[in-house]
Every structure is written in structure tokens, then in C-alpha cells.
C-alpha positions as CSV (number, residue, x, y, z in Angstrom):
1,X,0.0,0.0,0.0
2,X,1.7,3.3,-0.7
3,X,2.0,6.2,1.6
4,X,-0.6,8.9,0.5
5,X,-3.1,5.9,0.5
6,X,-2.4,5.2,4.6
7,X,-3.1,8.7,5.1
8,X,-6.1,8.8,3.5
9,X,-7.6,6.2,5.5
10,X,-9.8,7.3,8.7
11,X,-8.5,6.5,12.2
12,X,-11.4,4.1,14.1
13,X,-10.9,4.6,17.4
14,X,-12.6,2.0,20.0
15,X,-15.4,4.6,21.2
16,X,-16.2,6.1,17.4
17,X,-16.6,2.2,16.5
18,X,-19.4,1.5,19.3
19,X,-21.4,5.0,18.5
20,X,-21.7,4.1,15.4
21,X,-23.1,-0.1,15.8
22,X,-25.1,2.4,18.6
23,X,-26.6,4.4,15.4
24,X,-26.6,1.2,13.2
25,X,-28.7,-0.5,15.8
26,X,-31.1,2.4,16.9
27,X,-31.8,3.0,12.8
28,X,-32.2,-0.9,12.3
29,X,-35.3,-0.9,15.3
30,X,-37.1,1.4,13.1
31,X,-39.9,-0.6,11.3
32,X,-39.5,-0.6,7.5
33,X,-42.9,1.0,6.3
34,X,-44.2,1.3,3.1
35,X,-46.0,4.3,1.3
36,X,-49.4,3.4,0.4
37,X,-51.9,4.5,-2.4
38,X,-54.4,3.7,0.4
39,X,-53.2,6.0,2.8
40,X,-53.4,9.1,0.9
41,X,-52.0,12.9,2.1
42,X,-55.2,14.3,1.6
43,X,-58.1,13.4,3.8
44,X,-60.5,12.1,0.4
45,X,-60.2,8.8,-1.2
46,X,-56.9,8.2,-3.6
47,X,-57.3,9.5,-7.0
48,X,-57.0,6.0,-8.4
49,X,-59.9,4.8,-6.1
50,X,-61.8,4.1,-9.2
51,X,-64.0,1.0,-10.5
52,X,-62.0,-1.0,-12.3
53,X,-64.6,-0.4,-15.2
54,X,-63.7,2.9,-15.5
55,X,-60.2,2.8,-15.6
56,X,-60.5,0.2,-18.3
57,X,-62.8,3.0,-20.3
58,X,-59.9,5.6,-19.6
59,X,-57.5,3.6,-21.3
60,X,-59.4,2.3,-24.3
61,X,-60.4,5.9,-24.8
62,X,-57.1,6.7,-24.8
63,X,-55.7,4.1,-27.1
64,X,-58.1,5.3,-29.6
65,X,-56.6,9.1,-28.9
66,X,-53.5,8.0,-29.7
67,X,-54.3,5.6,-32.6
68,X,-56.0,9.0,-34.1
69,X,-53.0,10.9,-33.5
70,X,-54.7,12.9,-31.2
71,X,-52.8,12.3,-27.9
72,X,-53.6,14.8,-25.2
73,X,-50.0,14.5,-23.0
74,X,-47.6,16.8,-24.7
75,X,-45.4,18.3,-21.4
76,X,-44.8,15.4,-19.1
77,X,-43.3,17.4,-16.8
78,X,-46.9,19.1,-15.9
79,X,-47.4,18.0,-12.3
80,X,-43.9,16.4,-11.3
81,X,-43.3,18.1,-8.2
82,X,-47.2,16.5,-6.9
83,X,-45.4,13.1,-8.0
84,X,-42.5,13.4,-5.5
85,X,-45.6,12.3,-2.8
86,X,-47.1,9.5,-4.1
87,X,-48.3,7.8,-7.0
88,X,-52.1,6.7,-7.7
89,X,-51.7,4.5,-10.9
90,X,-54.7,3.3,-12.7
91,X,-54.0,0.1,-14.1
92,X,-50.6,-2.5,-13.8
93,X,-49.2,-3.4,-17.2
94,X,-47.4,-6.2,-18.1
95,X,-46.1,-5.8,-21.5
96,X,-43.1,-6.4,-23.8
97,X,-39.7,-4.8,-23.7
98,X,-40.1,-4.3,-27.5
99,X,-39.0,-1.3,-28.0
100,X,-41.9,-0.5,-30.5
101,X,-44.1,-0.8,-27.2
102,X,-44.7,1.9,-24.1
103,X,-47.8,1.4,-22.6
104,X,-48.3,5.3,-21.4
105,X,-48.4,6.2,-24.4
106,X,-50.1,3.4,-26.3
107,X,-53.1,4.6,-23.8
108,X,-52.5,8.3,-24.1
109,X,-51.6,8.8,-20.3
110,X,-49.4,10.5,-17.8
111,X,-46.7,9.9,-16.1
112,X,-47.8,8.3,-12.5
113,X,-50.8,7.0,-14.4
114,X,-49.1,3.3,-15.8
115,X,-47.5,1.3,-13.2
116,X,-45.8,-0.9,-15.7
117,X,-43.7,-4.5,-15.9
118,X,-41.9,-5.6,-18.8
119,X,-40.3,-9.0,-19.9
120,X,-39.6,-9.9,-23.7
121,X,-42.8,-11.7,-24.6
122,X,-45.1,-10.4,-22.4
123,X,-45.2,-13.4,-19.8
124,X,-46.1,-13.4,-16.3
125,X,-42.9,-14.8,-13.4
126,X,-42.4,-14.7,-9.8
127,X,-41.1,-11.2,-10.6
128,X,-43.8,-10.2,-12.3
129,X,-46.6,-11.9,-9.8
130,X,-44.9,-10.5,-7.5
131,X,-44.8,-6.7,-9.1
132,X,-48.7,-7.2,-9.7
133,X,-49.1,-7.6,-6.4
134,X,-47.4,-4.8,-5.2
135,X,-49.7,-3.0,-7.5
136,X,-52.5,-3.7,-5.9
137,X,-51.4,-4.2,-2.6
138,X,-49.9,-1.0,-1.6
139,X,-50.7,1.1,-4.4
140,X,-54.3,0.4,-4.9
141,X,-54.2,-0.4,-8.7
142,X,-58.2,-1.3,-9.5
143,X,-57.1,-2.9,-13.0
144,X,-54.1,-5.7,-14.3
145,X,-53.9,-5.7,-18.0
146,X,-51.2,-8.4,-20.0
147,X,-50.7,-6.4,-23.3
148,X,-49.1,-8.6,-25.8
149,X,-48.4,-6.8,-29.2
150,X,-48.2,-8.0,-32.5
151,X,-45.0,-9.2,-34.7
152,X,-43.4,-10.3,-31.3
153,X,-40.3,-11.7,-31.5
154,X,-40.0,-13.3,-28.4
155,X,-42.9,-15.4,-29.4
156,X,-41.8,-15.6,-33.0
157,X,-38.7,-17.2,-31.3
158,X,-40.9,-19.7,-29.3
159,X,-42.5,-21.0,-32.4
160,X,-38.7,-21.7,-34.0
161,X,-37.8,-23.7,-31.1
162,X,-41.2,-25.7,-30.7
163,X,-41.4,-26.3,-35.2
164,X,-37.9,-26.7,-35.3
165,X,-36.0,-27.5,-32.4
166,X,-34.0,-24.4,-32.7
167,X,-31.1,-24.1,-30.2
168,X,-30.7,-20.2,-28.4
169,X,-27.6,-19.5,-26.2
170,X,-27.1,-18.1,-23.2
171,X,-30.6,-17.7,-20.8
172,X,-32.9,-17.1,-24.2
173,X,-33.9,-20.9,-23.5
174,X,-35.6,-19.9,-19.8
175,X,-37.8,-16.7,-21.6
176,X,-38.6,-19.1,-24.8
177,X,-39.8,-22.2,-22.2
178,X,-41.8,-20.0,-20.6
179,X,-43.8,-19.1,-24.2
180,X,-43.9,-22.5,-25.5
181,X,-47.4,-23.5,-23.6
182,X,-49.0,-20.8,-25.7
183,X,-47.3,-21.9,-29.1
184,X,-48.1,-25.3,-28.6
185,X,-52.0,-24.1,-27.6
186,X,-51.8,-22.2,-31.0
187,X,-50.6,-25.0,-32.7
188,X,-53.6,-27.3,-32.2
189,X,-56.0,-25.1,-33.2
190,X,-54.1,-25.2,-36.5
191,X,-54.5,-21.2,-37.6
192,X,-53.0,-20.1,-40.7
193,X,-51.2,-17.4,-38.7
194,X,-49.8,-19.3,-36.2
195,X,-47.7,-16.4,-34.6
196,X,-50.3,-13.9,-34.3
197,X,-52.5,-16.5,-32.4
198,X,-49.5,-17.6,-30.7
199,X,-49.2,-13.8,-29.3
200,X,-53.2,-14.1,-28.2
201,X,-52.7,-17.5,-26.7
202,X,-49.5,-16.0,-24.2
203,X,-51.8,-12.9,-23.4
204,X,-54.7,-15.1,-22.3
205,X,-52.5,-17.8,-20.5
206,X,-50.4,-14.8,-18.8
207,X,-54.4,-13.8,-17.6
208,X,-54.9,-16.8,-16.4
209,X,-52.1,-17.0,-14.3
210,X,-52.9,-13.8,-13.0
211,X,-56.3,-14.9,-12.0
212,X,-54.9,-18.0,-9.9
213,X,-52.8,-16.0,-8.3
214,X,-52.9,-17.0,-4.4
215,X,-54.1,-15.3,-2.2
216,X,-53.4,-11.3,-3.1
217,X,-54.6,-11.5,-6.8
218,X,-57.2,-14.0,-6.3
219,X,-58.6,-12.7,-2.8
220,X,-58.8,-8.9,-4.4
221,X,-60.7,-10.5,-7.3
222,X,-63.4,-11.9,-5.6
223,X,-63.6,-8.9,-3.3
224,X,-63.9,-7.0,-6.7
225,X,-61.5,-4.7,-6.3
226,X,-59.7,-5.5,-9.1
227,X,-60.3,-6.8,-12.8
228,X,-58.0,-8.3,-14.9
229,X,-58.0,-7.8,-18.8
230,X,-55.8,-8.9,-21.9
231,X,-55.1,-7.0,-25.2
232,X,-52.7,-7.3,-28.2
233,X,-51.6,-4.1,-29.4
234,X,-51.2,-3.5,-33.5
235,X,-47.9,-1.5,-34.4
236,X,-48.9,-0.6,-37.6
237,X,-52.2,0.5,-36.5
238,X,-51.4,2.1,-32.8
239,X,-55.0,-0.3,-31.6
240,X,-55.3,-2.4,-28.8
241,X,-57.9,-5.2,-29.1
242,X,-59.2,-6.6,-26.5
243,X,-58.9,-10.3,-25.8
């Protein structure tokens, strides 16, 4: 070790050492609390304390917005400083990482608006049950949407490897596995476009793992505080149909 190194390093003495395991230890008793959409700063329900119904119309009404070309956000910085607080998401997305695909604006909303998840191909893991749930949880999200879009490659991938045994390196053979139940759904219906209704079948599977979700998902379901819905998004349109 060289010389200017030894006298940058601090001198511990025996009592700094205990005051701070004395700070460690007092910071450590404090309980570890979460902020919650449920527990808003004003005294009036959260501003996403809406039917899931309606939060469902605000984003088809948006999609169409922004399939028109008629998109309302311009400045996303409107309202930042109100964000530092909170946030009061609508709806929990789960979509692709394509990069063709962002969900806020896709649905022609805000920033705080779209609590979103992403994986290539649109499928639901631990990591993403487990972001759902936090959704609703703690942030109050009334709506879960999987949004798978079309010409995905993830799934375009899953169909090489299920047709033709196609070997991918590295982890792309965990994400493909993952896809492969909806290919091979897709497969016995025998479609002529076998990707495109390989995409629906990994929306409606990734729904239906949502939906047997135990117990957060499943227990805010039949409380109704929560719906679940599944769309495909067009790129060369800008719709989302429902599924």
C-alpha cells in the first residue's frame, strides 16, 4: 500500500466504532414502512380509487386518442413536483420490452398514471406476480392488463424452437420455455397465422395466471376490487384489441 493511501484512510478509534453499531442498531429498530396509495396525504379517497370499469374505459379511450394521432400529453413534466408524494396508478401493465411498445403512451396517459412490468414476450414470473401484487397491494391499482403486441419476436422465437428445435444461447432458453405452452395451444387449433395467435394465446395464458394468483390477486378479485383484462396491441395501427 503506498503512503498517500495510509493517510487517507480514517483513524477508528474503540469509542467512534461503538457510536456508530449504537446508530446502526437504533436505525435498524425502526420498522421498514411502506408508502401506500391507500393511505393518501389528503383526507378524500386516492385518486385512483376508481371501479375497475372505468379505468378500463380511460384507457381504451385513450388508445383510440393516440391511434387518431390525437394524444392529449404533450409536457410530461406538468405535475412532477405533486409526483414526488405519491403515485395513484390506474392500471398494472405487463407488457413487452419491445421497444416498438410503451404502454403510457399506447393509452395516451401520464406519467404516474401506468404502473408498468416488462419482460420480452409479455409473460407473467415470480417477478412479475410479485410486481402485480405490489400493484395492488400497496398502491391500490383497481385494473391488471397483460398487453401482448403484434409481430413479437419473443414469441416468433418460441415457435422456431417448438417447429424446429432451434437451439438459443445463453438464458434465451428460460424466456422461450416460458412461451412454448402458448405456441403449442396455437398449434392445435391449427391457424394459418400461427404467430399472431401464438401472441393471443400468451396474453390469455399470462391472464390466467394472473387470476390464480394466491391469495393477493385471487382474494382482491373476488372482493372486486380488481379486474383483470388482456389486449394485443397493433404497431402498424397504434389499436389495442381486447382479448
Amino acid at each position: 500500500m503506498c503512503e498517500h493511501c495510509q493517510t487517507q484512510l480514517p483513524v477508528w478509534s474503540r469509542r467512534r466504532v461503538m457510536a456508530g453499531a449504537a446508530a446502526f442498531l437504533a436505525a435498524s429498530a425502526v420498522p421498514f414502512t411502506f408508502a401506500r396509495a391507500d393511505q393518501p396525504i389528503s383526507s378524500g379517497p386516492a385518486p385512483n380509487a376508481i371501479p375497475p370499469a372505468e379505468a378500463l374505459d380511460r384507457l381504451m379511450q385513450g388508445n383510440v386518442r393516440y391511434a387518431a394521432g390525437e394524444s392529449e400529453w404533450e409536457d410530461y413534466s406538468v405535475g412532477r413536483a405533486e409526483r414526488v408524494a405519491a403515485q395513484y396508478p390506474i392500471v398494472a401493465v405487463l407488457s413487452c420490452s419491445d421497444s416498438r411498445v410503451a404502454p403510457e403512451l399506447v393509452f395516451d396517459q401520464g406519467p404516474g398514471d401506468v404502473f408498468v412490468i416488462r419482460v420480452a414476450g409479455n409473460f407473467v414470473n415470480d417477478d412479475g406476480l410479485a410486481s402485480f401484487e405490489y400493484a395492488v397491494h400497496f398502491l391500490g391499482v383497481p385494473l391488471l392488463m397483460v398487453l401482448g403486441h403484434s409481430n413479437c419476436g419473443a414469441v416468433g422465437a418460441a415457435i422456431k424452437v417448438v417447429k424446429e428445435h432451434a437451439e438459443l444461447p445463453g438464458h434465451l432458453p428460460e424466456l422461450v420455455k416460458a412461451i412454448e405452452p402458448a405456441v403449442i395451444a396455437a398449434h392445435g387449433r391449427h391457424p394459418s397465422d400461427l404467430l399472431a395467435v401464438a401472441i393471443e394465446e400468451n396474453v390469455r395464458l399470462s391472464v390466467k395466471h394472473l387470476i390464480e394468483d394466491v391469495p393477493v390477486l385471487s382474494d382482491a378479485l373476488a372482493a372486486k376490487k380488481i379486474a383483470i383484462a388482456g389486449g394485443v396491441y397493433d404497431i402498424a395501427t397504434g389499436k389495442v384489441n381486447l382479448i
